[in-house]
C-alpha positions as CSV (number, residue, x, y, z in Angstrom):
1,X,68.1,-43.9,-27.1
2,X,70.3,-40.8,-26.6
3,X,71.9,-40.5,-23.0
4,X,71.7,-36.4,-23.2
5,X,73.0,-34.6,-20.0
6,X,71.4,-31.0,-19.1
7,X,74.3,-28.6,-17.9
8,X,74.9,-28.9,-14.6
9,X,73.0,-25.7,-14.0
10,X,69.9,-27.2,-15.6
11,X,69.6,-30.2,-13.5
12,X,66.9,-30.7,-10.8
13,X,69.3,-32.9,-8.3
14,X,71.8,-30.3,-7.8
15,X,72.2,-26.6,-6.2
16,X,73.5,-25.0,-9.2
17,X,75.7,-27.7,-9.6
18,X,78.7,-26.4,-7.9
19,X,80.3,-29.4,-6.1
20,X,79.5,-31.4,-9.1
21,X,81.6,-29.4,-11.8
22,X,84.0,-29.3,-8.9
23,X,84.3,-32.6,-8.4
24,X,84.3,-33.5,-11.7
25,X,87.3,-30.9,-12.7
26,X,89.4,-31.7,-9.3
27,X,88.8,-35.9,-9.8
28,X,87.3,-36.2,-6.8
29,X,83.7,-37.8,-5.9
30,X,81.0,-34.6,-5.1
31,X,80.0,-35.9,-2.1
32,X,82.8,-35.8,-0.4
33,X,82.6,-32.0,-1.2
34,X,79.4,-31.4,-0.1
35,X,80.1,-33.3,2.9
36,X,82.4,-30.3,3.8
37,X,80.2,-27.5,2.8
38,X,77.6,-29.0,4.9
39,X,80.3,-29.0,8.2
40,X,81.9,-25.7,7.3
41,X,78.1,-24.4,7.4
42,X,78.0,-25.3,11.5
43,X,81.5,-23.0,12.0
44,X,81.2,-20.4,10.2
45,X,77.8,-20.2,7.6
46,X,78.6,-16.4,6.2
47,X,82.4,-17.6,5.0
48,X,81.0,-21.5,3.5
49,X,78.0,-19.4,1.8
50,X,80.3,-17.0,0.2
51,X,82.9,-20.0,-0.3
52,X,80.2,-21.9,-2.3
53,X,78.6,-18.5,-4.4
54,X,82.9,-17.9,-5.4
55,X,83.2,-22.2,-6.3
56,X,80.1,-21.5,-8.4
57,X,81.2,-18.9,-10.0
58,X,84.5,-20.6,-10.6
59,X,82.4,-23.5,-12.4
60,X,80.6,-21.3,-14.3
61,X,83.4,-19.5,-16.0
62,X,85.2,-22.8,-16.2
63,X,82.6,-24.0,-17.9
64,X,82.1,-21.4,-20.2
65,X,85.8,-21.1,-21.1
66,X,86.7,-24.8,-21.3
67,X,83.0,-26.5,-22.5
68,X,83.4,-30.0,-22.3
69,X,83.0,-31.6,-26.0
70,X,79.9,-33.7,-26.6
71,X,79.5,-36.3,-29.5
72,X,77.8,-35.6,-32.6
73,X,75.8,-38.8,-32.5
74,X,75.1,-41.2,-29.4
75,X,74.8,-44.1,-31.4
76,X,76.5,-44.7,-34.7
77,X,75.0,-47.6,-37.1
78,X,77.1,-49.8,-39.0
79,X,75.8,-51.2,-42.7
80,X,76.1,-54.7,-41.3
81,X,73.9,-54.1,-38.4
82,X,71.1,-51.8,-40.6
83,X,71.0,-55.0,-42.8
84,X,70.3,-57.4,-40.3
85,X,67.7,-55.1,-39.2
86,X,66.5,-54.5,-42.4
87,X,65.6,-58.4,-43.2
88,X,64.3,-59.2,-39.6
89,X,60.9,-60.7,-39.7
90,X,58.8,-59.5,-37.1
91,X,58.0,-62.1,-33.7
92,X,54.8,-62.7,-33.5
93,X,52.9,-63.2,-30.4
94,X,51.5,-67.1,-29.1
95,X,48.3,-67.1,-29.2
């Protein structure tokens, strides 16, 4: 089975994935970002909105500029291992 990612715009557990890409490109866990969206929100809500639209932006362009590379192939098969598979019997099933 392929572990395939959607972009982080393209997933349904984020808001446009901002704090994520941020978080990911600073080395720092997202959460602890959106912890302080979500308290700059209480002081001043106009400033943190337009913080967060100029961070997405940021992550967009960053993203666009500097795409991450992805592997060809998840899973690579070795000859031995197609082999082995190859001459397996099936199990069958007690009756």
């Amino acid at each position: 089975m392929q572990n395939v990612q959607p972009s982080l715009f393209a997933r349904e557990d984020t808001f446009f994935g901002v704090c994520q890409g941020l978080g990911e490109d600073l080395g720092i866990h997202s959460n602890f970002l959106r912890l302080g969206f979500g308290l700059a929100l209480f002081f001043n809500p106009a400033a943190t909105l337009v913080a967060y639209a100029a961070a997405g932006v940021v992550v967009a362009l960053s993203r666009l500029i500097f795409p991450s590379p992805r592997p060809a192939a998840a899973f690579v098969a070795q000859p031995e291992i197609v082999e082995a598979l190859a001459e397996a019997q099936p199990m069958r099933l007690a009756a």
